[in-house]
PDB file of N, CA, C and O in Angstrom:
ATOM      1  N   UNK A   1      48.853 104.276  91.903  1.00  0.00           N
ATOM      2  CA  UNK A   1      48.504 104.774  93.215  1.00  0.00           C
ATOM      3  C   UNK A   1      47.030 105.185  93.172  1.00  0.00           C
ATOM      4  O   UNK A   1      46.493 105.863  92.296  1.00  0.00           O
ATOM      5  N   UNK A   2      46.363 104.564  94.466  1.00  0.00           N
ATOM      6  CA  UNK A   2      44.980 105.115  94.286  1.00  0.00           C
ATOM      7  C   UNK A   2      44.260 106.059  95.659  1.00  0.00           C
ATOM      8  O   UNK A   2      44.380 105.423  96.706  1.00  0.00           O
ATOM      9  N   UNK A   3      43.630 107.272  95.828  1.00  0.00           N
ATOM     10  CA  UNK A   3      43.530 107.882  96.471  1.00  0.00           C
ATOM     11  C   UNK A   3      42.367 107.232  96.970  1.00  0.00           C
ATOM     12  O   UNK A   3      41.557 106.553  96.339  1.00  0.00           O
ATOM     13  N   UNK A   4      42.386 107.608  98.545  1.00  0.00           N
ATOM     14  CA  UNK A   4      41.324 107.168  99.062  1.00  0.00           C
ATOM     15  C   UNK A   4      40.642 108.451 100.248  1.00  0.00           C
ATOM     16  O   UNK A   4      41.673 109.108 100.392  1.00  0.00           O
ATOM     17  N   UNK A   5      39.751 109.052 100.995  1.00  0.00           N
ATOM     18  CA  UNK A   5      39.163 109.621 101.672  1.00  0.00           C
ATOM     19  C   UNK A   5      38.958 109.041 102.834  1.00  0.00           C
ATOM     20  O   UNK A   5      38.011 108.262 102.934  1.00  0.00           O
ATOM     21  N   UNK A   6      40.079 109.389 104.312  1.00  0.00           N
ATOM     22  CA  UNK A   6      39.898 108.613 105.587  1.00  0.00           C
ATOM     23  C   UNK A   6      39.108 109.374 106.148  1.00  0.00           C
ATOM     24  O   UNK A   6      39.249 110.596 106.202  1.00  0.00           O
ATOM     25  N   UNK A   7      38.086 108.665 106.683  1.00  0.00           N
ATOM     26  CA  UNK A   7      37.426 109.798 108.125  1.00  0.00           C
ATOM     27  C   UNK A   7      38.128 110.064 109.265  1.00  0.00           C
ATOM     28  O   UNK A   7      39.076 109.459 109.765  1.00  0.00           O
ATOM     29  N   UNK A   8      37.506 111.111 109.638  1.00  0.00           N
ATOM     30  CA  UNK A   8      39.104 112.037 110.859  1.00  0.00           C
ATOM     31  C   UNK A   8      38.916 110.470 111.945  1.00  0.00           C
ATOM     32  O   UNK A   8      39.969 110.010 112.389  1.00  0.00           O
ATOM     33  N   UNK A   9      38.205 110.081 112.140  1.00  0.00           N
ATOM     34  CA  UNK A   9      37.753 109.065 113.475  1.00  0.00           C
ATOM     35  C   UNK A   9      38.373 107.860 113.002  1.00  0.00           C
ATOM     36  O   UNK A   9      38.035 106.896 113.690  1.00  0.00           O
ATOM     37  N   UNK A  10      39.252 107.543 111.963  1.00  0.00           N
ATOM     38  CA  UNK A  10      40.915 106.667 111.606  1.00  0.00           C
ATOM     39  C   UNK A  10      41.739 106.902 112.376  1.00  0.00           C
ATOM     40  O   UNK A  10      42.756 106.222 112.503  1.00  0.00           O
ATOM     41  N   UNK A  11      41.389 108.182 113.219  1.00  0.00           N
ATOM     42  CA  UNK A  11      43.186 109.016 114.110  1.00  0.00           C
ATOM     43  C   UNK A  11      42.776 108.010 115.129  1.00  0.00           C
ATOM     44  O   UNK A  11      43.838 107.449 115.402  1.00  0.00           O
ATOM     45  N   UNK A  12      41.607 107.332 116.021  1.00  0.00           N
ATOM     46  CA  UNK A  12      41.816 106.918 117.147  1.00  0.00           C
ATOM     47  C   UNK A  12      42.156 105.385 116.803  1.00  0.00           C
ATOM     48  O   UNK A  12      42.855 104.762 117.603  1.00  0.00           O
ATOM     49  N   UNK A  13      41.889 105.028 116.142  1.00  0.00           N
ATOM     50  CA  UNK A  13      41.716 103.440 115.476  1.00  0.00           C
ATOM     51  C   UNK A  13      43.381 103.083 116.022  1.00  0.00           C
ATOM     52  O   UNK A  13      44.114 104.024 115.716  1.00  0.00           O
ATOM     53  N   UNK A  14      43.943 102.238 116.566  1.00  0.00           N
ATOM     54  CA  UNK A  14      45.037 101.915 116.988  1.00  0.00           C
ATOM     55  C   UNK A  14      46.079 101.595 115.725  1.00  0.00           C
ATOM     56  O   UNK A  14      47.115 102.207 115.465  1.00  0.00           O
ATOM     57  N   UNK A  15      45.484 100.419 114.991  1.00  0.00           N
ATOM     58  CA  UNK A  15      46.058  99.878 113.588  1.00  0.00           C
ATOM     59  C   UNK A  15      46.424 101.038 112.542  1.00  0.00           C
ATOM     60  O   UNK A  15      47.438 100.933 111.852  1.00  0.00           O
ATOM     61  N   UNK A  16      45.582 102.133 112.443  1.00  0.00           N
ATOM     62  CA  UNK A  16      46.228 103.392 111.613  1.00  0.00           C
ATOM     63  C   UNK A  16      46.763 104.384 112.357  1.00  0.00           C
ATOM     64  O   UNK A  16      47.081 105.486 111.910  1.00  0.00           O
ATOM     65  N   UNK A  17      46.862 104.067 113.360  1.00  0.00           N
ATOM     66  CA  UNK A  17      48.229 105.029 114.275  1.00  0.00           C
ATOM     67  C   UNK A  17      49.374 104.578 113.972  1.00  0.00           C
ATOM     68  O   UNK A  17      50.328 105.348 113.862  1.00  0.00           O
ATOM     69  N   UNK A  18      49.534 102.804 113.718  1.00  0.00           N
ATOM     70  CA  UNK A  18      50.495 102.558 113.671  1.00  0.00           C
ATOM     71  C   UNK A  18      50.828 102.536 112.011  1.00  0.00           C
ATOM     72  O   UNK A  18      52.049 102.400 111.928  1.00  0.00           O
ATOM     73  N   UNK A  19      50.494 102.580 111.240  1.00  0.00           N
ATOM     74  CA  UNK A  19      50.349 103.090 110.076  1.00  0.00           C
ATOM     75  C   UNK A  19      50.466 104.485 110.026  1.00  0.00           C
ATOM     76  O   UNK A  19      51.195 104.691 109.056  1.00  0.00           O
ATOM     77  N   UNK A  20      50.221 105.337 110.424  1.00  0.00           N
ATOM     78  CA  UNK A  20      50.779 107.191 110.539  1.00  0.00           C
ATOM     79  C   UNK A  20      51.962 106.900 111.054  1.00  0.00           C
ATOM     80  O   UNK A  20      52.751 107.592 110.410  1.00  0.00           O
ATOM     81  N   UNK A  21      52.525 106.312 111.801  1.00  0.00           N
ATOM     82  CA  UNK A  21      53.691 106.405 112.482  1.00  0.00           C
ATOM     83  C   UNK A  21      54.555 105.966 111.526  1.00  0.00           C
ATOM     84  O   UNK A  21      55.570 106.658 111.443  1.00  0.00           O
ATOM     85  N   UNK A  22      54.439 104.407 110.259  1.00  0.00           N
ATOM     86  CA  UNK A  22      55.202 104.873 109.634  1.00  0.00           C
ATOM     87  C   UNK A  22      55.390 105.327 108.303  1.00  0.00           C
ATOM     88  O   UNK A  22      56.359 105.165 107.562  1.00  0.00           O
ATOM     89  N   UNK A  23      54.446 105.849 108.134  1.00  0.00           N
ATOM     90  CA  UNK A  23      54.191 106.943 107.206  1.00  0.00           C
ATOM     91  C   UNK A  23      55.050 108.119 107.325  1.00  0.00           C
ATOM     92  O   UNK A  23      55.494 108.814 106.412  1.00  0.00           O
ATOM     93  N   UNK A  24      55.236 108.250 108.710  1.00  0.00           N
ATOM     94  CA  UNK A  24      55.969 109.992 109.069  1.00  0.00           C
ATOM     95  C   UNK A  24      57.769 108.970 108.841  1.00  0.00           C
ATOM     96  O   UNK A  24      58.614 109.015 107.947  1.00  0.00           O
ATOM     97  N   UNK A  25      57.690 108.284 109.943  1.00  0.00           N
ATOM     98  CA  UNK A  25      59.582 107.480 109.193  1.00  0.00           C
ATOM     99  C   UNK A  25      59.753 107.073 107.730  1.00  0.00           C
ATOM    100  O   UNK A  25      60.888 107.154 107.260  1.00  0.00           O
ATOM    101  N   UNK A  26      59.010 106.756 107.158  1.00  0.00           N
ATOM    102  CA  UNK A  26      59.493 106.494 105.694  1.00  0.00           C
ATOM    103  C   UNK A  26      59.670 107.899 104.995  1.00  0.00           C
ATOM    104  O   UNK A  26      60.672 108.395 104.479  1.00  0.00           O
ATOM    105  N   UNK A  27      58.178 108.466 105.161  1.00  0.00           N
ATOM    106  CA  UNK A  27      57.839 110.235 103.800  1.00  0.00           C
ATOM    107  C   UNK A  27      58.323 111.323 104.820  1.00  0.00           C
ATOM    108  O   UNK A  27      58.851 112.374 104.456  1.00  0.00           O
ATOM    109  N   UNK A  28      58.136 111.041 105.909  1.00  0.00           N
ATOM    110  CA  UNK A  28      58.352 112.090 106.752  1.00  0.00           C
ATOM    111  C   UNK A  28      57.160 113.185 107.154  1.00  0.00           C
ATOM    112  O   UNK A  28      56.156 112.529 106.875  1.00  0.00           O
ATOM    113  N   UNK A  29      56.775 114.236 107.556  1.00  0.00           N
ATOM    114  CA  UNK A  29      56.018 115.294 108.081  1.00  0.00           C
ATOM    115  C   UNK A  29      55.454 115.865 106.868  1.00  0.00           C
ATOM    116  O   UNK A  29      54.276 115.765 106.526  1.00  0.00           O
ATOM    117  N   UNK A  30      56.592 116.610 106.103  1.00  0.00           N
ATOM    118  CA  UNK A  30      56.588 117.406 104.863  1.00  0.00           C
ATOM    119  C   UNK A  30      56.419 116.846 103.735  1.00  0.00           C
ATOM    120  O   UNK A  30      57.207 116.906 102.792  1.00  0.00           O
ATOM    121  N   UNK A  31      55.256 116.198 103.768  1.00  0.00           N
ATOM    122  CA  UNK A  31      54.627 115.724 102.128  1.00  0.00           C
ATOM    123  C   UNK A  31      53.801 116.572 101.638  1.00  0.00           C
ATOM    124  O   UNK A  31      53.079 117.213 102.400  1.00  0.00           O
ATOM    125  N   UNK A  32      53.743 116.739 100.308  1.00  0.00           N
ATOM    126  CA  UNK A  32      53.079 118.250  99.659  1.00  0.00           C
ATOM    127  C   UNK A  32      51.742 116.609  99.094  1.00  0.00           C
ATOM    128  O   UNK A  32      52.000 115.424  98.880  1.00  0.00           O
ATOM    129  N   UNK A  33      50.224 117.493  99.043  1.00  0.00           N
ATOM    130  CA  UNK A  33      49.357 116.938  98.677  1.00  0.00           C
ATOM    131  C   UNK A  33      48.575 115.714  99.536  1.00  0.00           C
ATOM    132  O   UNK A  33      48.058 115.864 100.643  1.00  0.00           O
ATOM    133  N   UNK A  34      48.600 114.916  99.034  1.00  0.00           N
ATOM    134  CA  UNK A  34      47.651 113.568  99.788  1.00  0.00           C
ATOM    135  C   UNK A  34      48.972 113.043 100.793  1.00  0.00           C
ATOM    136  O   UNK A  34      50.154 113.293 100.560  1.00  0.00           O
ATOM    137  N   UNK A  35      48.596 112.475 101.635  1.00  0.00           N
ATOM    138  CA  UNK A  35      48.960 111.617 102.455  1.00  0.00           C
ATOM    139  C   UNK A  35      49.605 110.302 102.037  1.00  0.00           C
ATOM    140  O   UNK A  35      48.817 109.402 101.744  1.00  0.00           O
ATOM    141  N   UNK A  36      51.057 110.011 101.952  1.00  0.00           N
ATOM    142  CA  UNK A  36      51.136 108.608 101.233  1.00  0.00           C
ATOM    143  C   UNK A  36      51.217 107.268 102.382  1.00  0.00           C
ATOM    144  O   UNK A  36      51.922 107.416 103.381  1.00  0.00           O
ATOM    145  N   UNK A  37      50.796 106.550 102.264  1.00  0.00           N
ATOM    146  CA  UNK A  37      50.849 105.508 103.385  1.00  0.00           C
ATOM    147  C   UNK A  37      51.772 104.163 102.861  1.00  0.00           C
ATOM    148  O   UNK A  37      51.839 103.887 101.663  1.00  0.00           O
ATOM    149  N   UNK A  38      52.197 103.678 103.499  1.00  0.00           N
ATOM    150  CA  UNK A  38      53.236 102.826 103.267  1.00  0.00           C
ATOM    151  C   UNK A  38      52.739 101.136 103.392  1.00  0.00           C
ATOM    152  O   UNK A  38      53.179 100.227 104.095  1.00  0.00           O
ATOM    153  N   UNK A  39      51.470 101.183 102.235  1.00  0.00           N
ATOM    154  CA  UNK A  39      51.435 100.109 102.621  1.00  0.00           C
ATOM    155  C   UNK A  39      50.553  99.890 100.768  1.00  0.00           C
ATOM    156  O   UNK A  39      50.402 100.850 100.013  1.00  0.00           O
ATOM    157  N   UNK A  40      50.124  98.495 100.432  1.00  0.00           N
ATOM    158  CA  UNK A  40      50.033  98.188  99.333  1.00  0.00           C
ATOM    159  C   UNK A  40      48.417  98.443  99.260  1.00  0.00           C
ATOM    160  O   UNK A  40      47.711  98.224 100.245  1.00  0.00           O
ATOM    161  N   UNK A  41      47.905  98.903  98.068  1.00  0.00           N
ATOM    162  CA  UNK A  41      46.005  99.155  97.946  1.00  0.00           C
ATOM    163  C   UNK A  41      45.609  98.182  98.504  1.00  0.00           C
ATOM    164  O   UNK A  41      45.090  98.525  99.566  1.00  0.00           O
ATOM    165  N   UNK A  42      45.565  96.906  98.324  1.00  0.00           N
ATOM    166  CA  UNK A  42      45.162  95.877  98.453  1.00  0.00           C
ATOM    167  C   UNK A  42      44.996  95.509  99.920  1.00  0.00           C
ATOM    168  O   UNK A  42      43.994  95.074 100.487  1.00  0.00           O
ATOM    169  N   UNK A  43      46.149  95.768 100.384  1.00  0.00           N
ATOM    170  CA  UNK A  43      46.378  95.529 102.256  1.00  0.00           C
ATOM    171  C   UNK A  43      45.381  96.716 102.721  1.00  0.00           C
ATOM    172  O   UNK A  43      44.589  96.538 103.647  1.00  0.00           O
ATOM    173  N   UNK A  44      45.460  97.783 102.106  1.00  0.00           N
ATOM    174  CA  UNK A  44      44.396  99.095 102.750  1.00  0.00           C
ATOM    175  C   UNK A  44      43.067  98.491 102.429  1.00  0.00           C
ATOM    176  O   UNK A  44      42.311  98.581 103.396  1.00  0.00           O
ATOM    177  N   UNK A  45      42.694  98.084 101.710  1.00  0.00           N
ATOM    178  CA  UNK A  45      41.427  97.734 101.054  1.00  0.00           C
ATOM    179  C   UNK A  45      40.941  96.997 102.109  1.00  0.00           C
ATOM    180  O   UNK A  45      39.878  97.248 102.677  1.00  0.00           O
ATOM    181  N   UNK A  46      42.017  95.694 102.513  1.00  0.00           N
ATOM    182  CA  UNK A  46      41.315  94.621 103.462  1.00  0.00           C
ATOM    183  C   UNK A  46      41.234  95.447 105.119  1.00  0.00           C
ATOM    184  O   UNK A  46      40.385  95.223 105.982  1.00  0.00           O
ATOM    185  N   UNK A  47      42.162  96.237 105.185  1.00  0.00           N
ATOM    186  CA  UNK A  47      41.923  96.948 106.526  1.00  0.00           C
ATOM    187  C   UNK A  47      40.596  97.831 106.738  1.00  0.00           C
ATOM    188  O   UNK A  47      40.057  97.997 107.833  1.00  0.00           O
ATOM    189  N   UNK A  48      40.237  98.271 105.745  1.00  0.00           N
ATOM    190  CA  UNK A  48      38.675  99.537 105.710  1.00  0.00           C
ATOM    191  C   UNK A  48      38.013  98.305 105.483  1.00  0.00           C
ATOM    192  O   UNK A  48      36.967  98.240 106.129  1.00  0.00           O
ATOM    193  N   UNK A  49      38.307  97.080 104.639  1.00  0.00           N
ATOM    194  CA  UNK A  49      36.916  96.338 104.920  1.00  0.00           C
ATOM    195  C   UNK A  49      36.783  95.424 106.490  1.00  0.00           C
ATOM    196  O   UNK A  49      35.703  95.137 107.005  1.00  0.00           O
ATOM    197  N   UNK A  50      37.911  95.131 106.968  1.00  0.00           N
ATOM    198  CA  UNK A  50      37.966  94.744 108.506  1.00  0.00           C
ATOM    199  C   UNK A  50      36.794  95.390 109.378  1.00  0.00           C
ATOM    200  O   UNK A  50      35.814  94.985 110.002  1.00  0.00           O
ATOM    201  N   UNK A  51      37.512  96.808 109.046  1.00  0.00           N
ATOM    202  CA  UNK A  51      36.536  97.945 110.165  1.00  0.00           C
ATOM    203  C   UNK A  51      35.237  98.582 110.116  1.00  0.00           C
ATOM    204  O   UNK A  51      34.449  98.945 110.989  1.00  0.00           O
ATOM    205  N   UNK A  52      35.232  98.624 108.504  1.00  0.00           N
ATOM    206  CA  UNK A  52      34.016  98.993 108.161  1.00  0.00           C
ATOM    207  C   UNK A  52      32.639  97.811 107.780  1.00  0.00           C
ATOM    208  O   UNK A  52      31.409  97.837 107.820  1.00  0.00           O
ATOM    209  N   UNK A  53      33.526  97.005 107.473  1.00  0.00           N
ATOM    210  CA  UNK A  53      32.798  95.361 107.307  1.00  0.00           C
ATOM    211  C   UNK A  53      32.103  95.445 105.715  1.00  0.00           C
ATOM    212  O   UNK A  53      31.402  94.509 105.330  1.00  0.00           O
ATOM    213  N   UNK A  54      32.258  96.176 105.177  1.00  0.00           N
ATOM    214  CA  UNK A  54      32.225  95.683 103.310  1.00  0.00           C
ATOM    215  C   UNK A  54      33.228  95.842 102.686  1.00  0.00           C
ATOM    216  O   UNK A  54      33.266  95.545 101.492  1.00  0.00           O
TER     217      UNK A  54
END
């Protein structure tokens, strides 16, 4: 598992809403520590490079 640092301005981005959404149905509300997202490094990797473009 690798941690990553989202900027708060990810909350409006449509594609990681829908990614928080199921983040909260899989882990639920009450996760102690980082944020786990339900999806593979690799798939996150290509999504921050989509948006951010490197």
């Amino acid at each position: 598992m690798r941690r990553f640092v989202i900027p708060v301005s990810f909350l409006a981005l449509p594609d990681f809403r829908v990614l928080m959404e199921r983040a909260a149905e899989e882990y639920g509300f009450e996760q102690e520590g980082g944020l786990r997202l339900p999806c593979q490094e690799d798939d996150f990797q290509l999504y921050w490079c989509a948006v951010f473009g490197n």
